[in-house]
C-alpha positions in Angstrom: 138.3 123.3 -70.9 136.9 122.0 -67.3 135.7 118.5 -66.5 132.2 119.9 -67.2 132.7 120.4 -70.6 133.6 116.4 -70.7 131.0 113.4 -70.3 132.2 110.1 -68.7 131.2 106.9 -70.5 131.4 103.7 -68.7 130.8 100.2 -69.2 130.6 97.4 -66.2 131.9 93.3 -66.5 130.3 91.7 -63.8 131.9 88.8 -62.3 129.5 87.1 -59.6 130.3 83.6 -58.1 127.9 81.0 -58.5 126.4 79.7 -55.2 126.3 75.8 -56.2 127.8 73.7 -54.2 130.9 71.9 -56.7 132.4 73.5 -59.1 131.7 74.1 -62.6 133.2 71.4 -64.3 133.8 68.8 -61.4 132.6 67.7 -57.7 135.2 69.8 -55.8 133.0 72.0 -53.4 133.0 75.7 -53.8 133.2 76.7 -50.5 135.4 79.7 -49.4 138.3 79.2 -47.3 140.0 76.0 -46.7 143.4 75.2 -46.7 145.1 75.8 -50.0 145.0 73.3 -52.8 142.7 71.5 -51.2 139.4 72.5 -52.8 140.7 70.5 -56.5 141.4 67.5 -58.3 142.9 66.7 -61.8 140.0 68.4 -64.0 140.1 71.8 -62.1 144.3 71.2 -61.9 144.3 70.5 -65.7 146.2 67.1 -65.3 146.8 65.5 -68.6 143.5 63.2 -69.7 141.1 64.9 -67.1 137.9 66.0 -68.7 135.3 68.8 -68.0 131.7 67.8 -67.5 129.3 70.7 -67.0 127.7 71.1 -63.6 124.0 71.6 -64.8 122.6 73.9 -61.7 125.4 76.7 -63.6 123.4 76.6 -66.2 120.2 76.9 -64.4 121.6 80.0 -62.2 122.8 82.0 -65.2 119.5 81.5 -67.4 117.9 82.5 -63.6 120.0 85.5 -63.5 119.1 86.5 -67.5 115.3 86.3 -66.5 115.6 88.1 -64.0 117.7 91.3 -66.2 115.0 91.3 -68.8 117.8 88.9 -71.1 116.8 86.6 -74.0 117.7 83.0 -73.6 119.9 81.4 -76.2 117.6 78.1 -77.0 121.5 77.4 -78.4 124.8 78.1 -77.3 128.4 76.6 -76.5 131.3 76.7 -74.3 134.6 78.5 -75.8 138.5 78.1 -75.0 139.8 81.8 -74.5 143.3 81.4 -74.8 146.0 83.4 -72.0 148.5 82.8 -70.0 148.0 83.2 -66.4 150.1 81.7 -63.4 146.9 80.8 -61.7 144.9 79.4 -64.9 146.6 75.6 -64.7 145.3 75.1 -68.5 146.6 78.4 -70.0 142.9 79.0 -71.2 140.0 79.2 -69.3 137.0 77.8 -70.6 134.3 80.8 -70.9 131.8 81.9 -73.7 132.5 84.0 -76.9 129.6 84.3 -79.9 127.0 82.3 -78.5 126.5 83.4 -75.1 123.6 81.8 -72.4 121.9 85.4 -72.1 121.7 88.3 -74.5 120.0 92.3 -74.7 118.7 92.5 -71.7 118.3 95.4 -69.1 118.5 97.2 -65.5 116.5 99.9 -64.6 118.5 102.6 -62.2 117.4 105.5 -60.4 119.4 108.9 -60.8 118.6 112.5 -60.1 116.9 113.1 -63.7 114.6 110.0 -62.8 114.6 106.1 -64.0 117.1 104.9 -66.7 117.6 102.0 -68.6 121.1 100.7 -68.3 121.4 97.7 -71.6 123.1 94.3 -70.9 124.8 92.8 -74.0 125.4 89.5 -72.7 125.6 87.5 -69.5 127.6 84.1 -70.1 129.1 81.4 -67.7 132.6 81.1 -67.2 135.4 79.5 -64.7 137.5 81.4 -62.3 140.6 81.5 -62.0 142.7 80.4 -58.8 144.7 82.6 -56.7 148.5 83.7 -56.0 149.5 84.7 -52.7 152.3 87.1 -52.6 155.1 86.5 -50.4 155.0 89.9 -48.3 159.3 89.7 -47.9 158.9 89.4 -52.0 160.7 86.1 -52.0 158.4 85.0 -54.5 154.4 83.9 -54.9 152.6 80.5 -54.0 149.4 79.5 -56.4 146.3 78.0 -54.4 143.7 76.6 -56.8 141.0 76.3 -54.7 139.1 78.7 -56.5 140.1 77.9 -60.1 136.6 76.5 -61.6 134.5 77.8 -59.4 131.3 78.8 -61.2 131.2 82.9 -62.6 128.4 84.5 -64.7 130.2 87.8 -66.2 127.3 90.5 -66.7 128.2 93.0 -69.5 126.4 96.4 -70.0 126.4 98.1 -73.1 128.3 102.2 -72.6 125.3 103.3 -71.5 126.5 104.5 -67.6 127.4 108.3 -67.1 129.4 108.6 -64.5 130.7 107.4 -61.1 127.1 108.0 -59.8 125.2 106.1 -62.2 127.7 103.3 -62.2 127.5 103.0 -58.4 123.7 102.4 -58.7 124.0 100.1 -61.6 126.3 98.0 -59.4 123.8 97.8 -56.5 120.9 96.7 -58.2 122.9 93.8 -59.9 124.0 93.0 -56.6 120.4 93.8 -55.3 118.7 91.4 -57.8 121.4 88.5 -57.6 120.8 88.5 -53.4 117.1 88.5 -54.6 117.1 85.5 -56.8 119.5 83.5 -54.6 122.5 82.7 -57.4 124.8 84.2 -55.8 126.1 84.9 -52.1 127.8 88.4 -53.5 130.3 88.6 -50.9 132.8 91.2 -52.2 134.9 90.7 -49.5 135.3 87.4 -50.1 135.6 88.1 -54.1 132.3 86.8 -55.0 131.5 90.3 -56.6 133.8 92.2 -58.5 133.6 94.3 -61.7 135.8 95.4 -64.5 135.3 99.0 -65.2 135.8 100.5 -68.3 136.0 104.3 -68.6 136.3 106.7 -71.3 135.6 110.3 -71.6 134.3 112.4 -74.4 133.4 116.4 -75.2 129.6 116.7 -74.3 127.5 116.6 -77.6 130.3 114.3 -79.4 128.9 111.2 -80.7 131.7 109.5 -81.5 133.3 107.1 -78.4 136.8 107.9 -76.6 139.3 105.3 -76.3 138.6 102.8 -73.0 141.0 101.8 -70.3 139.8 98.9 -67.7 140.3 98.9 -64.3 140.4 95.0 -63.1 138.9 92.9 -60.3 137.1 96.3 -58.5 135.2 94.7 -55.3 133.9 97.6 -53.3 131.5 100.6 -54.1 133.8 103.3 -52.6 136.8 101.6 -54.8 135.1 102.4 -58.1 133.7 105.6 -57.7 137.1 107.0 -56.7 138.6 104.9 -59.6 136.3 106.3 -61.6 136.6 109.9 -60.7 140.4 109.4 -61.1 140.8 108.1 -64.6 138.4 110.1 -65.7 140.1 113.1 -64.5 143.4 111.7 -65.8 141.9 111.0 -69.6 141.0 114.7 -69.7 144.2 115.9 -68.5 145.5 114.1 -71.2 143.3 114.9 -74.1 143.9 118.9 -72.7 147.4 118.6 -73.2 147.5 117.2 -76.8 148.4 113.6 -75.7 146.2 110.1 -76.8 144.2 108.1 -74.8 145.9 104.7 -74.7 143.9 101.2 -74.8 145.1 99.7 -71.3 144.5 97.6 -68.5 144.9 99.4 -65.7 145.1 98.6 -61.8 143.9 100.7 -58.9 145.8 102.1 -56.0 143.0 102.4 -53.3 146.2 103.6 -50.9 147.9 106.0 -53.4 144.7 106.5 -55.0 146.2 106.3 -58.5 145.4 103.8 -61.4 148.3 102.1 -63.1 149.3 100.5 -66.0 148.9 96.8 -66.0 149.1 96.1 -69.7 148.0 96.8 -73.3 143.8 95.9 -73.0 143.5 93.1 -75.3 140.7 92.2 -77.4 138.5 89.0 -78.5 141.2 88.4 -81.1 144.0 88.5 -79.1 142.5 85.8 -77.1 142.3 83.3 -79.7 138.8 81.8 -79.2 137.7 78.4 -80.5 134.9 76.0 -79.4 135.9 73.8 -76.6 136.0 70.2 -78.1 135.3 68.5 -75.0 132.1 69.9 -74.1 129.3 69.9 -76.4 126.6 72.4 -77.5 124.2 73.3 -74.7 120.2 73.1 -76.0 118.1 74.4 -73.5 113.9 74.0 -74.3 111.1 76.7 -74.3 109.8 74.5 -71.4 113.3 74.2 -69.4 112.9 78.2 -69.4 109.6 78.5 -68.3 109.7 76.3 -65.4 113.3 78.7 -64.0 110.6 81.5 -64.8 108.3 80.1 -62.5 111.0 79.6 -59.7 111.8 83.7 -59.9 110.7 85.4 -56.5 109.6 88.8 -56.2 111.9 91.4 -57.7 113.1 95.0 -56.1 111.5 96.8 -58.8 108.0 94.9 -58.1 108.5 95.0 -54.5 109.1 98.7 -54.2 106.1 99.3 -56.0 104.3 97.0 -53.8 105.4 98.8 -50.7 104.1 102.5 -51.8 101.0 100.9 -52.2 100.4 98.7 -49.7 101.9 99.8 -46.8 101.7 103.7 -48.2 105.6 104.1 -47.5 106.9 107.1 -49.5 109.3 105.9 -52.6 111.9 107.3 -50.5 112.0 104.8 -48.0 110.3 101.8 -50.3 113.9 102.3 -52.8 115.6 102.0 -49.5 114.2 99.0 -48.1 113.8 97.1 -51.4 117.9 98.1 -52.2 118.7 95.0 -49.9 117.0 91.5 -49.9 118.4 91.6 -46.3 116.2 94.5 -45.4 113.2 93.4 -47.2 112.7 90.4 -46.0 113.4 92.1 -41.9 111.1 94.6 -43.0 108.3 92.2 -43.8 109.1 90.1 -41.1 108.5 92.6 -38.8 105.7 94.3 -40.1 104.2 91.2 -40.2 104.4 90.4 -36.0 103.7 94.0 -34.8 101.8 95.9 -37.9 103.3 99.1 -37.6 105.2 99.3 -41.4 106.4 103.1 -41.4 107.7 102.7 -37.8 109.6 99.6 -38.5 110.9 101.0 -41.7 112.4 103.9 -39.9 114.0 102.0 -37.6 115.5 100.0 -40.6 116.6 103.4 -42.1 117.9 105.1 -39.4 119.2 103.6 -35.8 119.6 99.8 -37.9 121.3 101.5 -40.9 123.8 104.1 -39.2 124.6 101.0 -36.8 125.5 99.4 -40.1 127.7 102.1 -42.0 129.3 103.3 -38.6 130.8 99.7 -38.1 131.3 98.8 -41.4 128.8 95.7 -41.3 126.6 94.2 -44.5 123.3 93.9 -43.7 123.3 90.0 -44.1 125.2 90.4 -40.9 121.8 91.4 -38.8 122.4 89.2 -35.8 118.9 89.8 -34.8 115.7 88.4 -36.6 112.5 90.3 -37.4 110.6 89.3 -34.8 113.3 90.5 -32.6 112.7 94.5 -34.4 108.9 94.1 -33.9 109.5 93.2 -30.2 111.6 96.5 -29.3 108.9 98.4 -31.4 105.6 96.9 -29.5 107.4 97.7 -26.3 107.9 100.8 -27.4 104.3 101.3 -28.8 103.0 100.1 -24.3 104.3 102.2 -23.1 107.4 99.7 -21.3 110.0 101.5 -22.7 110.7 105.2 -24.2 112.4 105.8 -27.7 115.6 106.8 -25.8 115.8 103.1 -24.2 115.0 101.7 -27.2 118.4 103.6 -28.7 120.4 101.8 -26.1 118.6 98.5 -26.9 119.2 97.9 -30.3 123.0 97.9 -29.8 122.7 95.6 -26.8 120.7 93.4 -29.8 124.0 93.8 -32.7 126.9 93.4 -29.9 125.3 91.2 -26.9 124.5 88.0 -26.6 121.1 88.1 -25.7 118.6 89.0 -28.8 115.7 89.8 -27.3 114.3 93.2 -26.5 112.7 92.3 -23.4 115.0 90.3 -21.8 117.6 93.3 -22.6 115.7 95.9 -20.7 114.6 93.8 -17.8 118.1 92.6 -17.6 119.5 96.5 -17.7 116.7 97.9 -15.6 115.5 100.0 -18.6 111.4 99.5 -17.7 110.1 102.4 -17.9 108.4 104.5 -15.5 105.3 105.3 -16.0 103.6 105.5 -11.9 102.0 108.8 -11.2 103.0 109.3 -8.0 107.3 108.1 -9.1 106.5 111.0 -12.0 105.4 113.5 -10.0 108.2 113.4 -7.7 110.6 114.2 -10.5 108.8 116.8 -12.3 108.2 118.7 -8.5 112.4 118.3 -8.2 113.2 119.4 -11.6 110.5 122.1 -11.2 112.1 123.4 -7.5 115.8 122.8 -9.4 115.1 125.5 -12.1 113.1 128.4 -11.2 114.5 130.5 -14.2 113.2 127.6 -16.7 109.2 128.1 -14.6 109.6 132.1 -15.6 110.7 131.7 -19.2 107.7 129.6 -19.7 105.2 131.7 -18.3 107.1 134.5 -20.6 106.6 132.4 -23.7 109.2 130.8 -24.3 107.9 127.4 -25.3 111.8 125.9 -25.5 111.5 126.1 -21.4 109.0 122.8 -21.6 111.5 121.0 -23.4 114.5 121.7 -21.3 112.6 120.5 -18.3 111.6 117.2 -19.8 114.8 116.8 -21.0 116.0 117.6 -17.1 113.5 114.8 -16.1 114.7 112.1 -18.4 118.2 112.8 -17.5 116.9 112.6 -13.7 115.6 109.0 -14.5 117.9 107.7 -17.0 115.8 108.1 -20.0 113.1 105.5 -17.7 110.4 108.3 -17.7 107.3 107.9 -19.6 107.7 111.2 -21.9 104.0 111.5 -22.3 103.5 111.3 -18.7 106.2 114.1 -17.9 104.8 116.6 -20.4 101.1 116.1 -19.3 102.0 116.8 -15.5 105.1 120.1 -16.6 101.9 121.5 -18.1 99.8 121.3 -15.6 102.2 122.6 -13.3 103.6 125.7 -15.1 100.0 126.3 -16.5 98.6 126.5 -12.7 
């Protein structure tokens, strides 16, 4: 049998950091960085007699988040001891959420290629991290830091209800999308903010029954799962084909060797020996206390997108694009806003602004520029000042340099654009008198001469030219 006759089933933990400012169950600050063991005290150390008191605004983000995915809000729920033994967990338990989680049954909506689908969340509870060990490169042994151990997590579970590396890659970016959205979370993956525990199975199309699941751990790039995914699921068929079992694992993945391997047995809830924490109470949270985080929600993607096809008449294409990214949105609006031109701003967003991105590996939170920066190079572009080939060598000027502004750029450079009659005609008669052959294609039909010749006279100015100006006076020239 081929992979085709095989259908991948996956599941997604989310882990996003909180963006409060302490942590979740003291006043040590959250922020990244910072010299190690220096971000902690005796509560996020475990020192004998410290208690936990729970930072309130955790609770607030998470029952944010839940709205937000559609969840029901437990009016009731508590705080749980899962019990392991970790050289970065100080207390040999972290303090997390078992039977009576903060948010329950609700839902993402994902686009594929056979249209919109529901993806199910199970839960979405709130949790402490865990600190960090550095690894001696010489292998000499490892140092612990704890700056991160209590820092605020909600952990977003989906039901099995994501078919492949594909799906799971979109289900990830609209988490990510709507956490940006609702301002819980920074979702820096670099920074291990945003990571996800993948669990993968494989089954024979048609079979209802579910395959055995391995988990991949602590996965905190797109490109890292789907070639995790695409792996293991590959490697669970090969097995299966050759008479061997599935095993129930925790796995780790190679991004270098591009291999998953074994980490440990996967446990489950009983192996973790849950109990209610004794020194935090129930948490009671009123119909009231939900509707006023209701109230603070912003505008989602989903409604956003919608807004955009209708509003501003952008094709669904280009609305999902825009809308993927709280970042683009809100440059997107910006700009539309100062110069009115939505589908021209949103291909510069989608094209020039978004290669930029991928081509140097930078998120779009990284925009140096601001919106009324974009509708700038676009009005200049719309008088005429400059031509769409100047504006290409502007907009890196506006990532790399440190002047933002469009116009300052160009005058800076020299970029204005020429647009005097008498300056245009000069050129065109040169290119003209430079390619005679070009002058008897033309007249001969060939309607690719007209371009070549414009193309000559932009290379004559340095892409200065005005382009409607150099094709109204070639015409009038080759048409005499």
């Amino acid at each position: 049998m081929s992979r085709e006759d095989y259908e991948v089933v996956m599941g997604l933990e989310i882990h996003a950091e909180l963006s409060t400012k302490t942590k979740i169950f003291c006043s040590c600050p959250t922020d990244f960085g910072g010299e190690p063991n220096t971000h902690c005290c005796p509560v996020c150390m475990a020192m004998p007699g410290a208690l936990p008191v729970l930072n309130e605004k955790v609770v607030e983000y998470a029952v944010k988040a839940g709205l937000a995915m559609n969840c029901e809000i437990a009016e009731n729920c508590k705080n749980d001891r899962k019990n392991y033994f970790y050289p970065d967990l100080p207390k040999s338990y972290q303090i997390s959420q078992f039977d009576k989680p903060l948010c329950n049954h609700g839902y993402v909506e994902i686009d594929t290629k056979d249209g919109k689908k529901k993806i199910r969340i199970l839960r979405i509870h709130i949790e402490e991290d865990a600190g960090k060990l550095n690894h001696d490169e010489y292998g000499r042994g490892s140092f612990v830091d704890l700056n991160r151990a209590g820092v605020p997590l909600i952990e977003i579970v989906s039901e099995p209800d994501i078919r492949g590396p594909e799906e799971a890659d979109a289900y990830f970016k609209k988490i990510k999308s709507i956490l940006e959205y609702i301002e819980v979370s920074d979702c820096k993956m670099q920074e291990g903010s945003l990571r996800a525990d993948v669990n993968v199975s494989v089954r024979k199309k048609g079979d209802p029954k579910l395959g055995t699941r391995t988990e991949m751990k602590n996965m905190n790039s797109f490109r890292a799962i789907q070639n995790a995914v695409n792996y293991e699921a590959q490697r669970q068929i090969e097995v299966i084909e050759s008479g061997g079992k599935v095993e129930q694992e925790t796995l780790r993945w190679d991004e270098l060797q591009g291999k998953t391997f074994s980490m440990r047995d996967k446990e489950d809830a009983q192996d973790y020996r849950y109990f209610p924490e004794p020194d935090l109470g129930m948490i009671h949270i009123s119909k009231e206390y939900i509707e006023n985080v209701k109230k603070t929600l912003p505008e989602l993607p989903e409604s956003r997108k919608k807004r955009y096809i209708e509003e501003y008449k952008l094709p669904e294409y280009d609305a999902n694009i825009l809308t993927s990214s709280k970042y683009f949105s809100n440059l997107f609006e910006g700009a539309v806003e100062k110069c009115g031109s939505a589908k021209a701003v949103s291909n510069w967003i989608m094209s020039d602004i978004t290669g930029y991105l991928n081509e140097n590996e930078i998120e779009p939170e990284k925009i140096p520029f601001t919106a009324e920066n974009l509708a700038e190079l676009i009005t200049l572009i719309d008088k005429g000042t400059i031509s769409s080939s100047i504006a290409k060598k502007v907009l890196p000027e506006m990532f790399e340099g440190e002047e933002k502004s469009p116009r300052e750029i160009i005058e800076k450079n020299g970029w204005v654009q020429i647009s005097d009659e008498g300056a245009i005609k000069e050129v065109v008669a040169k290119v003209l008198e430079a390619n005679p052959q070009s002058i008897i294609d033309y007249k001969a039909g060939k309607d690719r001469a007209l371009g070549f010749l414009v193309g000559q006279a932009m290379k004559e100015t340095k892409g200065k030219a005005n382009p409607g100006m150099l094709n109204k006076m070639f015409l009038e020239e080759l048409n005499k």
